[in-house]
Structure formats: structure tokens, C-alpha cells
LUMMAR-136217 format. One record per residue: residue number from 1; residue in three letters; chain; z, x, y of N, C-alpha, C, O in turn. Coordinates in steps of 0.1 Angstrom, whole numbers, plus 2048, in hexadecimal, padded with zeros to 3 digits. Layout:
N
NUM|ala|A|Z|X|Y|Z|X|Y|Z|X|Y|Z|X|Y
...
//
This chain:
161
1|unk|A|B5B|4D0|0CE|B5A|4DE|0CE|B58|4E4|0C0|B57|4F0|0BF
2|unk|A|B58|4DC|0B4|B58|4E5|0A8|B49|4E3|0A4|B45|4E5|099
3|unk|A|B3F|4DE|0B0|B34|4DE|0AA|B31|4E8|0AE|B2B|4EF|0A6
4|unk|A|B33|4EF|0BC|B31|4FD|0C0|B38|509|0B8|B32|514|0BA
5|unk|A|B42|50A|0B0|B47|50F|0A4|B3B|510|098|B3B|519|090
6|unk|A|B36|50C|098|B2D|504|08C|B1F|50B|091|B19|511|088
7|unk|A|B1B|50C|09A|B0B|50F|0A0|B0E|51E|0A8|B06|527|0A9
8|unk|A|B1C|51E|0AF|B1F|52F|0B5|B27|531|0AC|B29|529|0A3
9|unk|A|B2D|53F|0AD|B38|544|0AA|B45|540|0AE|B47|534|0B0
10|unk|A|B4E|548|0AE|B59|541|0AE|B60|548|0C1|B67|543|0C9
11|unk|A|B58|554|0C1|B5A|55B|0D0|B4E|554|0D9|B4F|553|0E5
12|unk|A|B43|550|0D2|B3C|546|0DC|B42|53D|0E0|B43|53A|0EC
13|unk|A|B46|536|0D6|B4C|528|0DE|B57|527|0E7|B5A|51F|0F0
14|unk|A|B5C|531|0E4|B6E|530|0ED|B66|538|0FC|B6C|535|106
15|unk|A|B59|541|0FD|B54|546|107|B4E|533|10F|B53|52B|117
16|unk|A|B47|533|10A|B43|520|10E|B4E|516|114|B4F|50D|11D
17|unk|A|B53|51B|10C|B63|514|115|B66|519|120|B67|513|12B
18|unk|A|B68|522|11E|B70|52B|12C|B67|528|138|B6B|524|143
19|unk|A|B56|52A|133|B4A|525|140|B4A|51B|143|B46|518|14E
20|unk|A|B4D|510|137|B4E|502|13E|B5B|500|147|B5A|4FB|152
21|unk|A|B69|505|142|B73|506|14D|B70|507|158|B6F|4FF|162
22|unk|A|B6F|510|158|B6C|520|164|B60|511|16E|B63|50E|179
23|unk|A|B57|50D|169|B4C|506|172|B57|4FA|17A|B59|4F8|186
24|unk|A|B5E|4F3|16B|B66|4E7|172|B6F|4ED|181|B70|4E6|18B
25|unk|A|B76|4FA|17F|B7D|4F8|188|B79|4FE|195|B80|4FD|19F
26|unk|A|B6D|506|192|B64|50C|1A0|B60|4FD|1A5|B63|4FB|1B1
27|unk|A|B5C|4F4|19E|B57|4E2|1A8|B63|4E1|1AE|B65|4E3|1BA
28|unk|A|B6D|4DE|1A6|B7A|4D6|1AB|B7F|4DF|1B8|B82|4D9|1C2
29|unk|A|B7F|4EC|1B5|B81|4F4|1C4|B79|4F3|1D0|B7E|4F0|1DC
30|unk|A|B6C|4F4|1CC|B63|4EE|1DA|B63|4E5|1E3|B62|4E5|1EF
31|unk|A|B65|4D9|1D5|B68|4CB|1DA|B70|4CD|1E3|B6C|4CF|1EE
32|unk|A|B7C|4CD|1E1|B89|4CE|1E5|B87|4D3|1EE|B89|4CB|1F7
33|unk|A|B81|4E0|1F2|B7D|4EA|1FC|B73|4E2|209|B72|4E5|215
34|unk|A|B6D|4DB|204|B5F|4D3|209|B66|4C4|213|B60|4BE|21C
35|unk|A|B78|4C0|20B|B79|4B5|210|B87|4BB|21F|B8C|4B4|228
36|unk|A|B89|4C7|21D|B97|4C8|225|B8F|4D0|231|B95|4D4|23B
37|unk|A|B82|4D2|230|B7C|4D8|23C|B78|4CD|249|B71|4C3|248
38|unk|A|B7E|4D1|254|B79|4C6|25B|B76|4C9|269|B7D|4D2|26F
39|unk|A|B6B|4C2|26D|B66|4C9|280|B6B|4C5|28A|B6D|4B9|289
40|unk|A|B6E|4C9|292|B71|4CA|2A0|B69|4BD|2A8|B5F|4C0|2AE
41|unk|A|B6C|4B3|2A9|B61|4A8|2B3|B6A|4A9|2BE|B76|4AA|2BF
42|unk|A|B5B|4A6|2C8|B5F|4A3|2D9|B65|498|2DD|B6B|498|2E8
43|unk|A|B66|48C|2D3|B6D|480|2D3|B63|477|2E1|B68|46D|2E7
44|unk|A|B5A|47B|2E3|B54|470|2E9|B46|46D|2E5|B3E|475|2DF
45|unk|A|B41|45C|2E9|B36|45A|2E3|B2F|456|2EF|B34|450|2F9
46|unk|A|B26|458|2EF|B17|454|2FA|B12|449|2F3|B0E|449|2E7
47|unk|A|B13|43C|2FD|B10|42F|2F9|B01|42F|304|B03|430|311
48|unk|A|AF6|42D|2FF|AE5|424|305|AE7|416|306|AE7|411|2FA
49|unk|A|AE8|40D|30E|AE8|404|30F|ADC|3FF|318|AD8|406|322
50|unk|A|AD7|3F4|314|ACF|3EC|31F|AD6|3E2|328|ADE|3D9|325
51|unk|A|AD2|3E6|335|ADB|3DC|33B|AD9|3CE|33C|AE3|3C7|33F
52|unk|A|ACA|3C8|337|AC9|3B7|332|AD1|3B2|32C|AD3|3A6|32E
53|unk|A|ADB|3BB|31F|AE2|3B7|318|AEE|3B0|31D|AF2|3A6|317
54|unk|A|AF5|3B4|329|B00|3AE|331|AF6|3A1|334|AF8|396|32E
55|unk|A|AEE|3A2|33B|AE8|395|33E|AE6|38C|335|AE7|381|33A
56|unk|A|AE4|38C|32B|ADF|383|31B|AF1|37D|316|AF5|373|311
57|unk|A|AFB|38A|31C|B06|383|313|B0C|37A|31E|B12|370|31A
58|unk|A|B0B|37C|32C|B10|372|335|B0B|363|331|B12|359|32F
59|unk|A|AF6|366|32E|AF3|355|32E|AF7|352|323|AF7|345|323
60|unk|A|AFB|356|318|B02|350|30A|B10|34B|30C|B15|346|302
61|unk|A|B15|34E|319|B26|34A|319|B1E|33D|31E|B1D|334|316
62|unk|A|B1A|33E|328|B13|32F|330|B11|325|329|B13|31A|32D
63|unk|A|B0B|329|31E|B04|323|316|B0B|31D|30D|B07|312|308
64|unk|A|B19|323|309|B25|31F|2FC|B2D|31A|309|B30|30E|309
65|unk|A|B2F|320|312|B39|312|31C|B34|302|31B|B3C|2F8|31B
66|unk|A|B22|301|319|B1F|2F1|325|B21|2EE|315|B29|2E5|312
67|unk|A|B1B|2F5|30A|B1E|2ED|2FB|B28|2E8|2F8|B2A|2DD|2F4
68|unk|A|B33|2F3|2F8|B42|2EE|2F3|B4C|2E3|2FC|B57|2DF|2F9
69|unk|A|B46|2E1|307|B49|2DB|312|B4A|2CB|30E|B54|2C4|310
70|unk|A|B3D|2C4|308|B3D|2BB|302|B45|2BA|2F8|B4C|2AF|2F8
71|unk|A|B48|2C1|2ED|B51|2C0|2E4|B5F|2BF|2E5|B66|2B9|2DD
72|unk|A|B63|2C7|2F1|B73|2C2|2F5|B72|2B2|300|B70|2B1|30C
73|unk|A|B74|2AC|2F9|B76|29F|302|B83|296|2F9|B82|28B|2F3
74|unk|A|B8C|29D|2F9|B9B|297|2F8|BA8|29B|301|BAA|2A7|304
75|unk|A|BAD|294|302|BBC|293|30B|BC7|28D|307|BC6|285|2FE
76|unk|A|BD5|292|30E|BDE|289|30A|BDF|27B|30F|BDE|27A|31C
77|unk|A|BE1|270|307|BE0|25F|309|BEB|25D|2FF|BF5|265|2FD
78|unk|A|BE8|254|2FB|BEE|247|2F4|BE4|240|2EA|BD8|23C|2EA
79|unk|A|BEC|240|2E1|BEB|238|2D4|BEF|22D|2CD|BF9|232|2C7
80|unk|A|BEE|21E|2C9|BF8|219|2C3|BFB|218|2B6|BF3|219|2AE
81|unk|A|C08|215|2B4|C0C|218|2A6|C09|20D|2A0|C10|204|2A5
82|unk|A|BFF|207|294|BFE|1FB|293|C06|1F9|284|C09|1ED|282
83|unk|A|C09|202|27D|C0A|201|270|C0F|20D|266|C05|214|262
84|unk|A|C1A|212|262|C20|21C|25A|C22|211|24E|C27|206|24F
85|unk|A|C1D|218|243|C1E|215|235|C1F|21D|22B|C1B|229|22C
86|unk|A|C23|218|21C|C1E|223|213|C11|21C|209|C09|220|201
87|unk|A|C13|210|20F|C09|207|209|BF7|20C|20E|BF5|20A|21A
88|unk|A|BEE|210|206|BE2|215|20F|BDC|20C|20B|BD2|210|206
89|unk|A|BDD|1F9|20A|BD5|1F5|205|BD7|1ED|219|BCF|1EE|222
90|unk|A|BE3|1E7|218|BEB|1E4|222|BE3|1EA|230|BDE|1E3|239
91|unk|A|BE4|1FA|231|BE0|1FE|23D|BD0|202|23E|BCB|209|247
92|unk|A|BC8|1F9|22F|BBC|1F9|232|BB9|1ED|23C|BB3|1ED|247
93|unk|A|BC0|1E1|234|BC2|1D4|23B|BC9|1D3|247|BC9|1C7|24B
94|unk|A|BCE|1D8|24D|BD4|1D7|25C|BCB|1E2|260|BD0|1E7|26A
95|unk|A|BBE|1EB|25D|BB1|1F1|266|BA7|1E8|267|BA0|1E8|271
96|unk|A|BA7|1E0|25F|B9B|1D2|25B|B9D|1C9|265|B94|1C3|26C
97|unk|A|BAB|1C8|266|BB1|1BE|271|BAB|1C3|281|BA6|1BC|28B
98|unk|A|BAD|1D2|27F|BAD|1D6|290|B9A|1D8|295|B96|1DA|2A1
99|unk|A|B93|1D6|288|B84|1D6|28C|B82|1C6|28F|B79|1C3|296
100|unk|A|B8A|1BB|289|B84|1B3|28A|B89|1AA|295|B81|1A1|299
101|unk|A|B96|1AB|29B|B9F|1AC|2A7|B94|1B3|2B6|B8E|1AF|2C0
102|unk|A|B95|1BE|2B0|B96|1C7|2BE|B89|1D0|2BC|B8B|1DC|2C0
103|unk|A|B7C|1CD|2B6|B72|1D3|2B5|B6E|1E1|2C1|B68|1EC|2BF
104|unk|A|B75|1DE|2CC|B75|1E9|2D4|B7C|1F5|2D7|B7B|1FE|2E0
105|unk|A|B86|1F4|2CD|B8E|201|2C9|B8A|20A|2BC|B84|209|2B1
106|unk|A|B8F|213|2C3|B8B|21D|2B2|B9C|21D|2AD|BA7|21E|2B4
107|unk|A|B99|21B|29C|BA8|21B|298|BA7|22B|28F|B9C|230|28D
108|unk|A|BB1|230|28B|BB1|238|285|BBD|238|279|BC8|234|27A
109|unk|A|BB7|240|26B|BC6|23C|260|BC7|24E|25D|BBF|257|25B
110|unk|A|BD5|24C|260|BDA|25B|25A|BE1|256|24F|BE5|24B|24C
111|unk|A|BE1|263|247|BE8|262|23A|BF1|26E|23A|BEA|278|238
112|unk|A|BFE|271|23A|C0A|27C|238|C0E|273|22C|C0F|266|22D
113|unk|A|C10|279|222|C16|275|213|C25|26F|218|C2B|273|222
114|unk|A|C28|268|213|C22|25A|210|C20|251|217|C22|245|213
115|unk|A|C1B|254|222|C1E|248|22A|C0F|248|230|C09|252|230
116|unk|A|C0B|23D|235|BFA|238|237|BFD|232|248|C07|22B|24A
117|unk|A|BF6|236|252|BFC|22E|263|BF2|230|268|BED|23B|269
118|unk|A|BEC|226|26C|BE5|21E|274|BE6|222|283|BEF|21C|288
119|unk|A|BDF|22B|28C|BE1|226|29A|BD2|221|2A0|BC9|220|298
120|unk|A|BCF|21D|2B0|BC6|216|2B2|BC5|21B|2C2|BCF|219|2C9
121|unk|A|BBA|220|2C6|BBB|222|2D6|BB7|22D|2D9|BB9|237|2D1
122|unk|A|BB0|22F|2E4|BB3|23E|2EB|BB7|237|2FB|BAE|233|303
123|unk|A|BC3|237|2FD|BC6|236|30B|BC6|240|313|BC8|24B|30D
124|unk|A|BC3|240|31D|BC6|249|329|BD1|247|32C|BD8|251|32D
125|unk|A|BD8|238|32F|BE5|237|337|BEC|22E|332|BE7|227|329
126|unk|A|BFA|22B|335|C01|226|32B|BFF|218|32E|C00|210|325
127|unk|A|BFD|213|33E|BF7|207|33D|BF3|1FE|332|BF7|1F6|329
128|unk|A|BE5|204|337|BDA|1FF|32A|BDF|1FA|31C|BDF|1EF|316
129|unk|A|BE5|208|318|BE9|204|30C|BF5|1FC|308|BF6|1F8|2FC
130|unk|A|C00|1F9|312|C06|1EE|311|BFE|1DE|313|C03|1D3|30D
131|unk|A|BF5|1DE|318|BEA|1D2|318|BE8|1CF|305|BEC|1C6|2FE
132|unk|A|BE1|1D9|303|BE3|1D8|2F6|BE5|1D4|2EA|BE0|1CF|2E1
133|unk|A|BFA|1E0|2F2|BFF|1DC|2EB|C02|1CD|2E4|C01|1C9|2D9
134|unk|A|C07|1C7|2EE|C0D|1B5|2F2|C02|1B0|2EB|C06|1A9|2E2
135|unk|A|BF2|1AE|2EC|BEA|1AD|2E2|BE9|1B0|2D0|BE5|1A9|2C6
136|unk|A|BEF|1BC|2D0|BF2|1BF|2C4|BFC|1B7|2BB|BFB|1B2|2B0
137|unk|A|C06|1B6|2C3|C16|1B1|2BD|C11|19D|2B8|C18|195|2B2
138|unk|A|C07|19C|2BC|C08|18D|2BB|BFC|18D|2AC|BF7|182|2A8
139|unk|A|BF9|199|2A6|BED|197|297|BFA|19E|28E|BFB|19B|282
140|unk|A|C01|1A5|294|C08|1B5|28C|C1B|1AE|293|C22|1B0|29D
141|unk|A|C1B|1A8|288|C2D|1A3|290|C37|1AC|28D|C42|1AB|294
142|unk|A|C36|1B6|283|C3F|1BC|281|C43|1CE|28F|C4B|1D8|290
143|unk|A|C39|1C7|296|C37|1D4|2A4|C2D|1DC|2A6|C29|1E1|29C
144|unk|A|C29|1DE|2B1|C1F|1E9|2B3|C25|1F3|2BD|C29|1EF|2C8
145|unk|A|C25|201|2BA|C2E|209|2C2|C1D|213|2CE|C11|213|2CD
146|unk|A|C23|218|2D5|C1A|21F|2DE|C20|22F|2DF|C2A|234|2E4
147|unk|A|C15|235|2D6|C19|242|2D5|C11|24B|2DB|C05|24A|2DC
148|unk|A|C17|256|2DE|C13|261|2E7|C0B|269|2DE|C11|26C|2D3
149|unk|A|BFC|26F|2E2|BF3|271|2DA|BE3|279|2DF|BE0|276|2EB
150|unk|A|BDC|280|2DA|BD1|289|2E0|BCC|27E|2DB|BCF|27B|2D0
151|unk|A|BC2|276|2E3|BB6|26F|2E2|BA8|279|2E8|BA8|284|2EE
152|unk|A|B9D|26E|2E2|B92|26F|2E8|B8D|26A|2EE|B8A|25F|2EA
153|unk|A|B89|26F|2FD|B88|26B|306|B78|26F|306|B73|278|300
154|unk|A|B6F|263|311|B61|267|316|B5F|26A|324|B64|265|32E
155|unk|A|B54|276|321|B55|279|32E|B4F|272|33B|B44|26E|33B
156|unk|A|B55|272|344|B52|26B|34E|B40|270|354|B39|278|34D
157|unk|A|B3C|26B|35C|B32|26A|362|B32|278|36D|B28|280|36F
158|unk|A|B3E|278|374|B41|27C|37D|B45|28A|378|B3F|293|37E
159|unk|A|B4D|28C|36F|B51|297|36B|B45|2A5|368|B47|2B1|36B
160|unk|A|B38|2A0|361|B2D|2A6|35C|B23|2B1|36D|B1C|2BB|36D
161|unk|A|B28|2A8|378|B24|2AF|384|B25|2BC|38A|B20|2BE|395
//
């Protein structure tokens, strides 16, 4: 402001002020005035729809049912316990064991800190996997247990109909 001192007078400038005031708080009032005003709505909306649209979203459920259908193919079975360790060299070598044993099983290694376990199977029924088991106990002496467990199961032939 003391450049306007310098270039107006001394009642110009304090006039300048007052208009630039005077402007700031005429906006600021508007504003304010512009934001607390508010209309009356009917509260309803008119929706255009095509009715193909229901039709397109039914064949897309159809379509995510037969997909996802294949993808859930597990149940509760049985599992055997072939091996709890903290050794992960150990429960590489007792999985080596179970490919070369029992080529017809899938084995699986979980790891919870610290401990490395070995199971082998997807049973359906506890039969079976007592067959197995009794097979198992004679490579793996220190036991093989049969635990309760979501396997993967394939789908039948029958079931697809």
C-alpha cells in the first residue's frame, strides 16, 4: 500500500482500500448467500430403461454359474499326515519319497512357522484312505495320521448332466 501513497495521495489510497474492502465483502456475502439457498425437489427420478437389458443380465448369470461351476470342485475328505517337521530339507525328502512311492497321489507341503507337514490324498471316504494309510506306515515308521480336510475332488461324468 505505500506504493499507492507514493503514485495517489494519501485520501486516495485509504479510498482504494475501503473499495477493495467493500468488493471483498460484497463476494463473501453472495457467496455465502448463493450457498445457503436451496430448491424444493419432487424427490423422484424417472428411470428409461430397455427391457433387453434384464434379458442380457439373466444370460450373464448363466454364463458365470456353468464357468464358476468348474472351478468349485472341492469337498470335505481326508488327508494323510505324512510328516510334521521344522526341518524343510527333511519334508522335501519325505515329498520325493511320496512321488516316487505313490506316483498317483498328489502330495502337498504347508509351511506355518516353524513347522513344514507333508499331507498326501484327496479321499472321499475314510476307507480308502486307511488303505493308504497301512501302505504309508511301512516307508514312514514314525506314523501316518488321516486327517480331516477340503480336498479336490473331479467331477464326475454324471454330475455335468
Amino acid at each position: 500500500m505505500v506504493i499507492f501513497g507514493k503514485v495517489f495521495g494519501l485520501k486516495q489510497t485509504i479510498m482504494i482500500k475501503q473499495v477493495i474492502l467493500f468488493a471483498l465483502f460484497s463476494c463473501s456475502f453472495l457467496f455465502a448467500q448463493a450457498q445457503t439457498t436451496s430448491t424444493v425437489d419432487s424427490g423422484s427420478v424417472t428411470i428409461h430403461k430397455d427391457p433387453r437389458l434384464d434379458i442380457l443380465v439373466k444370460k450373464q448369470a448363466q454364463i458365470n454359474e456353468v464357468t464358476t461351476r468348474d472351478s468349485r470342485r472341492t469337498a470335505k475328505g481326508y488327508r494323510l499326515l505324512i510328516i510334521r517337521t521344522n526341518n524343510r530339507e527333511e519334508a522335501i525328502a519325505a515329498k520325493t519319497k511320496i512321488y516316487n512311492y505313490f506316483p498317483e497321489l498328489k502330495s502337498y507341503m504347508f509351511h506355518q512357522s516353524p513347522y513344514y507337514s507333508i499331507r498326501a490324498g484327496n479321499f472321499k471316504d475314510r476307507k480308502e484312505a486307511e488303505a493308504y494309510r497301512l501302505k504309508f506306515n511301512n516307508i514312514f515308521p514314525k506314523g501316518v495320521f488321516i486327517m480331516n480336510d477340503v480336498v479336490e475332488v473331479k467331477p464326475d461324468k454324471f454330475d455335468e448332466e
